[in-house]
C-alpha positions in Angstrom: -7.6 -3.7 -4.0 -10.5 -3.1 -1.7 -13.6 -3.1 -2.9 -15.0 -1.6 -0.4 -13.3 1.7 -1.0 -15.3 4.5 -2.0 -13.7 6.5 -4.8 -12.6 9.4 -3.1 -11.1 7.0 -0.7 -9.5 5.1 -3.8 -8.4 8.4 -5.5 -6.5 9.7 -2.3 -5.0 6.7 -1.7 -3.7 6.8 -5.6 -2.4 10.4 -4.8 -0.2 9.4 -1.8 0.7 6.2 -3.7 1.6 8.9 -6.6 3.8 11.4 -4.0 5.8 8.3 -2.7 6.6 6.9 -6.3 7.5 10.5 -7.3 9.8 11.1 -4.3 11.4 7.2 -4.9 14.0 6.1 -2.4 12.3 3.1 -1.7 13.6 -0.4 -2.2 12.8 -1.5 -6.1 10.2 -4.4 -4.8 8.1 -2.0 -2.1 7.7 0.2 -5.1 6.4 -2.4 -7.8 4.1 -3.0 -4.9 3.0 0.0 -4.8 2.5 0.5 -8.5 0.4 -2.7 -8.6 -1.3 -1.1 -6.1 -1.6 2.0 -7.8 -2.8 0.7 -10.9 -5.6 -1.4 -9.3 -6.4 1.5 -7.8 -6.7 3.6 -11.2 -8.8 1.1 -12.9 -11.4 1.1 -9.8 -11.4 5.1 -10.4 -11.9 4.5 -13.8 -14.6 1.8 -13.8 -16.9 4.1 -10.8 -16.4 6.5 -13.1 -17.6 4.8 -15.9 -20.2 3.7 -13.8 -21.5 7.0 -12.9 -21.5 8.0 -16.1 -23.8 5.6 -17.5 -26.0 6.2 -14.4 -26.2 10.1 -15.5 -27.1 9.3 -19.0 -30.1 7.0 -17.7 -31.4 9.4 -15.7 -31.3 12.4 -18.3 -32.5 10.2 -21.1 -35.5 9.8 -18.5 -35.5 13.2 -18.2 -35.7 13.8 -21.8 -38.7 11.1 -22.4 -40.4 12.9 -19.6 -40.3 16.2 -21.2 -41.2 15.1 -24.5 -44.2 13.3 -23.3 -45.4 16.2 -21.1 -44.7 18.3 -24.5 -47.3 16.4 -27.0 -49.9 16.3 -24.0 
């Protein structure tokens, strides 16, 4: 998997690696390959999604200890 995918690269490559699995026809090994690749694919998804997430809770706890202290000024 490249790294250096961003994830809307990474998620529209899962969706045409998801159409051609779907249709099948393929010879058994090219589609192992392809859900290998697939599933490396899902996992990077996953983990700059759980990334993001953590980044959004940072910034609005930030936000919320910002407030607060403007609030008791």
């Amino acid at each position: 998997m490249d790294e250096g995918l961003s994830f809307e690269q990474a998620l529209k490559r899962l969706e045409k690696i998801t159409e051609t699995l779907q249709k099948g026809g393929k010879p058994l090994e090219e589609m192992i390959a392809l859900f290998e690749e697939g599933a490396a694919l899902a996992k990077t998804c996953h983990d700059r999604l759980n990334s993001a997430e953590l980044k959004l809770q940072k910034v609005q706890t930030m936000f919320e200890q910002e407030a607060e202290s403007g609030e008791s000024d």
